[in-house]
DOPA-733865 format. One record per atom (N, C-alpha, C): residue number from 1; atom name; residue in three letters; chain; x, y, z. Coordinates in nm, 4 decimals, padded with zeros to 6 digits. Layout:
<sites>
+------+------+------+-------+----------+----------+----------+
! resi ! name ! resn ! chain !        u !        v !        w !
+------+------+------+-------+----------+----------+----------+
!  NUM !   CA !  ALA !     A !        X !        Y !        Z !
...
+------+------+------+-------+----------+----------+----------+
</sites>
This chain:
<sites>
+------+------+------+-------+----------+----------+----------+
! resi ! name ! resn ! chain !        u !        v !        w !
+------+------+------+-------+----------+----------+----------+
!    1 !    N !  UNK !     A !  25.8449 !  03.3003 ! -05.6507 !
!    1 !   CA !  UNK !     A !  25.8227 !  03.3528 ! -05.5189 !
!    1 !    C !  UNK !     A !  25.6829 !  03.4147 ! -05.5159 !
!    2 !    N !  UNK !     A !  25.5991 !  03.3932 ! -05.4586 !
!    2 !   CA !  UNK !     A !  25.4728 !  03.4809 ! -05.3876 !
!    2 !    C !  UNK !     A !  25.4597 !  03.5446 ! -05.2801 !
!    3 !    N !  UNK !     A !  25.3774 !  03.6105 ! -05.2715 !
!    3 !   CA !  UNK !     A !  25.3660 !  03.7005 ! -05.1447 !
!    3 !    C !  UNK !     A !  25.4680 !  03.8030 ! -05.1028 !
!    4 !    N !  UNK !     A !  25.5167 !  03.8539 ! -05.2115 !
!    4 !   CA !  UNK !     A !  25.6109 !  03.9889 ! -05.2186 !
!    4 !    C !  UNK !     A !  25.5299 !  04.1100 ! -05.2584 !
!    5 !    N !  UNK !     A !  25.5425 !  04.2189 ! -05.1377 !
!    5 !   CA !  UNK !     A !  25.4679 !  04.3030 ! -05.1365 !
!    5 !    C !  UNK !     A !  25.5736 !  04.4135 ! -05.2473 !
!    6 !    N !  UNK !     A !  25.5327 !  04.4766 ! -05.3220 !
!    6 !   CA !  UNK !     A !  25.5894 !  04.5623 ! -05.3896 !
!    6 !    C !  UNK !     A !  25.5771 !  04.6868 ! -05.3001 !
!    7 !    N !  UNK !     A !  25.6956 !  04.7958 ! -05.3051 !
!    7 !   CA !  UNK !     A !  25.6481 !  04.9193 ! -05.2401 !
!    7 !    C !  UNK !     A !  25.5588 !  04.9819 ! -05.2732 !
!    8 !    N !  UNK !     A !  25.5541 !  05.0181 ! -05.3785 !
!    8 !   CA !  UNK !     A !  25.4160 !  05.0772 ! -05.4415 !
!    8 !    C !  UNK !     A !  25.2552 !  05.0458 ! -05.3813 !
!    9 !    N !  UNK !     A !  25.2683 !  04.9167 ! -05.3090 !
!    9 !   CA !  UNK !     A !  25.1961 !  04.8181 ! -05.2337 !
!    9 !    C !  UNK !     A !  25.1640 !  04.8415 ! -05.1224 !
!   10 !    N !  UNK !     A !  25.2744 !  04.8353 ! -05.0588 !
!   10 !   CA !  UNK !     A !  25.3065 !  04.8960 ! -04.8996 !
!   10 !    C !  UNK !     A !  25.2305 !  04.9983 ! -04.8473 !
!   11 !    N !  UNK !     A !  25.1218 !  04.9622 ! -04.7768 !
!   11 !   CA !  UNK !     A !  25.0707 !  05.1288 ! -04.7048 !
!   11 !    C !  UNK !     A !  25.0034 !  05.0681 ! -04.5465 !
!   12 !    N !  UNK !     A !  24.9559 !  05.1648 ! -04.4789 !
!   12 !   CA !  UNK !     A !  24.8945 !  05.1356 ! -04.3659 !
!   12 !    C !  UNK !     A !  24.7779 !  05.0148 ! -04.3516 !
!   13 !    N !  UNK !     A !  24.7207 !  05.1063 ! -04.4775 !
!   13 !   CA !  UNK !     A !  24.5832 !  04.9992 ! -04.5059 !
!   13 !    C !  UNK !     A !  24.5876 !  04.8997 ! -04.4731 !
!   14 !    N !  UNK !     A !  24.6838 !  04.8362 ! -04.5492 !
!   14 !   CA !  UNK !     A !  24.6517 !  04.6941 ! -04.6188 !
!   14 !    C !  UNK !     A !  24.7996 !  04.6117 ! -04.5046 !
!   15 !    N !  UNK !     A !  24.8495 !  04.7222 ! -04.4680 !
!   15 !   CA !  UNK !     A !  24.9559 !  04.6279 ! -04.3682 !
!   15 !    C !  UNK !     A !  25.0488 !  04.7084 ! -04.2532 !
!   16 !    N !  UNK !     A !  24.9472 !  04.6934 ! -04.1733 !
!   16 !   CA !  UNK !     A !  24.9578 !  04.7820 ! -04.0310 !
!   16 !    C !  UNK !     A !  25.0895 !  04.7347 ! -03.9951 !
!   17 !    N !  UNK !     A !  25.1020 !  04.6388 ! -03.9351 !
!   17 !   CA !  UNK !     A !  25.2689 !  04.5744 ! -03.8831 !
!   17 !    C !  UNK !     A !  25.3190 !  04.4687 ! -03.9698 !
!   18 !    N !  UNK !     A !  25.4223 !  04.4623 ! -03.9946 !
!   18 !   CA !  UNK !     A !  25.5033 !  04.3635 ! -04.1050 !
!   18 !    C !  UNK !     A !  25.6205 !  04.3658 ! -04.0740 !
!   19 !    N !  UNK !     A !  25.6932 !  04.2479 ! -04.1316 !
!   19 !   CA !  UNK !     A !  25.7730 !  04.1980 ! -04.1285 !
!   19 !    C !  UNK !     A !  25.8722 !  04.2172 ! -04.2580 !
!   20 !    N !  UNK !     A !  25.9696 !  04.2459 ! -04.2497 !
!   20 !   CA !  UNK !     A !  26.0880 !  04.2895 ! -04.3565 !
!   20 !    C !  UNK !     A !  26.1934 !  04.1989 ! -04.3319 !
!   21 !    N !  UNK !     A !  26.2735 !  04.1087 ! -04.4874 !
!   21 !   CA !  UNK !     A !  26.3768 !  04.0381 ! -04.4293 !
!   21 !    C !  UNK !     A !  26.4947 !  04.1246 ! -04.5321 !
!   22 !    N !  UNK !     A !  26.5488 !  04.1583 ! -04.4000 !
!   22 !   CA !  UNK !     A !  26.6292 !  04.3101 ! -04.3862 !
!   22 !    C !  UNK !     A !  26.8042 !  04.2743 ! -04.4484 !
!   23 !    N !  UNK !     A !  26.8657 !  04.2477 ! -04.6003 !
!   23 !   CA !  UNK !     A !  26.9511 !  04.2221 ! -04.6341 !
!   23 !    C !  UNK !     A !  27.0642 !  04.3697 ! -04.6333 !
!   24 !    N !  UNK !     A !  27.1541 !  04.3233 ! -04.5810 !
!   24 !   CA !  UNK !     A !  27.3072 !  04.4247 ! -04.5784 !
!   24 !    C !  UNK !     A !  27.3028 !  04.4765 ! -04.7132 !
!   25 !    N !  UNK !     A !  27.3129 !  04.3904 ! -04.8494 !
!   25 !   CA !  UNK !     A !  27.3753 !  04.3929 ! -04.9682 !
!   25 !    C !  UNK !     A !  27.2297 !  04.4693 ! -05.0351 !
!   26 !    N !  UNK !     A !  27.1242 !  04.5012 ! -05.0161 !
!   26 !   CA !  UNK !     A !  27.0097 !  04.5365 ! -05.0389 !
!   26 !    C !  UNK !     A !  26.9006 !  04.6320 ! -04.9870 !
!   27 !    N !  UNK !     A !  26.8754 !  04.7876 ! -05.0435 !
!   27 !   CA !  UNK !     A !  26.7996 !  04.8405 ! -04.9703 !
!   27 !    C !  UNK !     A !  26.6945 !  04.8236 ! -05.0004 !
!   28 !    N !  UNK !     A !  26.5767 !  04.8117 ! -04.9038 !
!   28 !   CA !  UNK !     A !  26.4405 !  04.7933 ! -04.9485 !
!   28 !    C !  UNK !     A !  26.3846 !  04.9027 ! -04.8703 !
!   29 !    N !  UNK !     A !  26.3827 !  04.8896 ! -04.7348 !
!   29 !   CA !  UNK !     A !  26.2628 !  04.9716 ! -04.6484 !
!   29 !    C !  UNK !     A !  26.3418 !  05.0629 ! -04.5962 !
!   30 !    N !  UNK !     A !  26.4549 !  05.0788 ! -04.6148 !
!   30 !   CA !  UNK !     A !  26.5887 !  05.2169 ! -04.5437 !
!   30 !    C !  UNK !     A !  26.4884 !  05.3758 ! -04.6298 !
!   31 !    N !  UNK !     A !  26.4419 !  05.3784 ! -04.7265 !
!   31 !   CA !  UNK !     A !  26.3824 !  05.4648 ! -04.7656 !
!   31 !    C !  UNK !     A !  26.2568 !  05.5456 ! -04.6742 !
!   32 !    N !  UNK !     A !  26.1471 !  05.4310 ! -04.7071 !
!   32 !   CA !  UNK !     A !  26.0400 !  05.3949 ! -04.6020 !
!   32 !    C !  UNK !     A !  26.0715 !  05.4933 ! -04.4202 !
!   33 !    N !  UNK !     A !  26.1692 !  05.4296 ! -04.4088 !
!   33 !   CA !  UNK !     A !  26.2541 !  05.4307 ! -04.2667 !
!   33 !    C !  UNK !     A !  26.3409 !  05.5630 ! -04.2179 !
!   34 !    N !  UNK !     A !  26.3718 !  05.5916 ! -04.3165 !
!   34 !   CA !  UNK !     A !  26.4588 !  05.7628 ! -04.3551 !
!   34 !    C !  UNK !     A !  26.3256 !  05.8851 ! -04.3483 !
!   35 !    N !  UNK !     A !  26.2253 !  05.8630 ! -04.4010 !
!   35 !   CA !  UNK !     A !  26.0974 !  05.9563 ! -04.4524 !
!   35 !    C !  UNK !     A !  26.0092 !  05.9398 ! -04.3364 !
!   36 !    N !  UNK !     A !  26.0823 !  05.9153 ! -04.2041 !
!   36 !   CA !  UNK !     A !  25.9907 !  05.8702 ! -04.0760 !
!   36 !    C !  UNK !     A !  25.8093 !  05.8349 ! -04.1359 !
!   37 !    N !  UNK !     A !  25.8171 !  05.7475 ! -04.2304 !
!   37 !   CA !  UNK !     A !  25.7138 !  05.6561 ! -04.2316 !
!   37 !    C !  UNK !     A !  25.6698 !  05.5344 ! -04.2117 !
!   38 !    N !  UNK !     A !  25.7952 !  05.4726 ! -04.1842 !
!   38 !   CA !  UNK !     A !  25.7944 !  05.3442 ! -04.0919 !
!   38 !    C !  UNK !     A !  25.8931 !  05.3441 ! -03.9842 !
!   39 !    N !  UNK !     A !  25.8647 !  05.2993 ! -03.8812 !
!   39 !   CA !  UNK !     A !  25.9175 !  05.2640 ! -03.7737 !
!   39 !    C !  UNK !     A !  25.9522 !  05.0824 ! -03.7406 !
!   40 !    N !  UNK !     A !  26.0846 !  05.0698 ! -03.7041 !
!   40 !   CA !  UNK !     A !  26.1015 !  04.9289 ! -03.6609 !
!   40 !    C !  UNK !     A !  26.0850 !  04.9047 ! -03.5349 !
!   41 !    N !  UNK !     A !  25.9850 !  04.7918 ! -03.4734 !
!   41 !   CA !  UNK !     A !  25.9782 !  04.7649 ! -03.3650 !
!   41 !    C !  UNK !     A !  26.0740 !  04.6660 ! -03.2609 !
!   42 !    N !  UNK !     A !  26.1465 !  04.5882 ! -03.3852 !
!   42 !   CA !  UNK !     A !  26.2305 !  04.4925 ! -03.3458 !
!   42 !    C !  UNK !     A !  26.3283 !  04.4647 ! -03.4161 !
!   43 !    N !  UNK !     A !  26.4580 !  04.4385 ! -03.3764 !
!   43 !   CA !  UNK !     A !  26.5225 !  04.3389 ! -03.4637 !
!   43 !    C !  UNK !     A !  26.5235 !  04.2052 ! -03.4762 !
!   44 !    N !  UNK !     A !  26.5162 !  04.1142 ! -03.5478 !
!   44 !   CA !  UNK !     A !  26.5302 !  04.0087 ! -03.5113 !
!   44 !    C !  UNK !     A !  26.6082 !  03.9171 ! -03.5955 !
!   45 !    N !  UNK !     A !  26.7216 !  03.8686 ! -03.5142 !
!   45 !   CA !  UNK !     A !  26.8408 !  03.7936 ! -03.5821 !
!   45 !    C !  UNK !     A !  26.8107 !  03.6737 ! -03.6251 !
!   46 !    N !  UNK !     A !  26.9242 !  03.6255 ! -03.7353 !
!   46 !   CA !  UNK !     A !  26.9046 !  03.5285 ! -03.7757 !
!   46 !    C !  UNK !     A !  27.0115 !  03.4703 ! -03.8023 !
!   47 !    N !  UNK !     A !  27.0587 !  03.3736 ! -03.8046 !
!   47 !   CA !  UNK !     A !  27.1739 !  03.2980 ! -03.8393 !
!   47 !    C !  UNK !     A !  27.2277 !  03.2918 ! -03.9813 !
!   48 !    N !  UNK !     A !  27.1728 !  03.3715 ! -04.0462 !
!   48 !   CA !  UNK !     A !  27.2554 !  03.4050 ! -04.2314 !
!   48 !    C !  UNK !     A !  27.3354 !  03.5448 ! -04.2081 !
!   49 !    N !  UNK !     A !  27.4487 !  03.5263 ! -04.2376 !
!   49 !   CA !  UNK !     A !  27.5448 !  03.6634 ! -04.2103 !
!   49 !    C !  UNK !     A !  27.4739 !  03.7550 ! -04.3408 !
!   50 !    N !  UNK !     A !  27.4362 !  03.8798 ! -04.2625 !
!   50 !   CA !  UNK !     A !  27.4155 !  04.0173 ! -04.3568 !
!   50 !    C !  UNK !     A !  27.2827 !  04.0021 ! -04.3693 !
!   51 !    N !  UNK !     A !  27.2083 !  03.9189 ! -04.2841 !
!   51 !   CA !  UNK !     A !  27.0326 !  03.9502 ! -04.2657 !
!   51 !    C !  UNK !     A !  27.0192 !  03.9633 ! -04.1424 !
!   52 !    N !  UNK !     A !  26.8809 !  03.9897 ! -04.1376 !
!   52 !   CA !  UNK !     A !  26.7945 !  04.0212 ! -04.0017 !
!   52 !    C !  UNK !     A !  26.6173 !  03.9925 ! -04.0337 !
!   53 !    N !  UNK !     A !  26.5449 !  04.0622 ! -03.9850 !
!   53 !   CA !  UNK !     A !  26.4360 !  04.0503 ! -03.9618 !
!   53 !    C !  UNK !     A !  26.3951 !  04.1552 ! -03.8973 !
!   54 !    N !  UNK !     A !  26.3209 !  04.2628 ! -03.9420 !
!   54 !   CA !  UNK !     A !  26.2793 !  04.3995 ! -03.9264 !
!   54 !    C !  UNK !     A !  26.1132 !  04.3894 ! -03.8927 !
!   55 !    N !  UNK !     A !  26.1148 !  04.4019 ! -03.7559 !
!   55 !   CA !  UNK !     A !  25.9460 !  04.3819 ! -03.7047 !
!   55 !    C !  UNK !     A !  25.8854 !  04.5194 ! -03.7341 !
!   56 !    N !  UNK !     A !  25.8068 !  04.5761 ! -03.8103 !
!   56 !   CA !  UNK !     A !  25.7923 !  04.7281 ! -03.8126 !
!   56 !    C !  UNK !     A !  25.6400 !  04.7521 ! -03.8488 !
!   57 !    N !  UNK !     A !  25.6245 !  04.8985 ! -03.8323 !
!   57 !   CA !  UNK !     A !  25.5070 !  04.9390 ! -03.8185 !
!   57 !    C !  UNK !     A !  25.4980 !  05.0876 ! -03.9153 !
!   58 !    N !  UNK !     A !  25.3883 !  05.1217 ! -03.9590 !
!   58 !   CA !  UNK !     A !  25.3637 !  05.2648 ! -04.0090 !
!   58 !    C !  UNK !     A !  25.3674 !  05.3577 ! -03.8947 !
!   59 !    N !  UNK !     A !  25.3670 !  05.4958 ! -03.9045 !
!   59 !   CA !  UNK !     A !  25.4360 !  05.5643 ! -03.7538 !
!   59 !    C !  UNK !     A !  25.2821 !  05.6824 ! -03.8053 !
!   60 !    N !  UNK !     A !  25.2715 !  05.7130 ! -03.6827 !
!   60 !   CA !  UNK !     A !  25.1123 !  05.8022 ! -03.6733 !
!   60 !    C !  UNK !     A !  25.1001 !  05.8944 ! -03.7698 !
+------+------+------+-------+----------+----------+----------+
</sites>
């Protein structure tokens, strides 16, 4: 796989709005998201039960 941003990775800088593929069975950005440092702008569904698609942004 390429193009997996590690959190450690993750900052404003380098990635103002992004895209998260948002698994039930898996936390990734609920952290991020809890510490009001990212904000989701969208959901966006998908036809695999227990995903989504998390349109989001860093918050001011």
């Amino acid at each position: 796989m390429t193009n997996v941003v590690l959190p450690a990775e993750l900052n404003r800088g380098l990635f103002p709005h992004f895209y998260v593929v948002d698994e039930t069975s898996r936390y990734q950005i609920e952290a991020f998201m809890a510490s009001g440092q990212v904000q989701v702008v969208r959901v966006i569904p998908v036809p695999l039960k227990g995903h989504q698609i998390l349109e989001c942004t860093f918050t001011n």
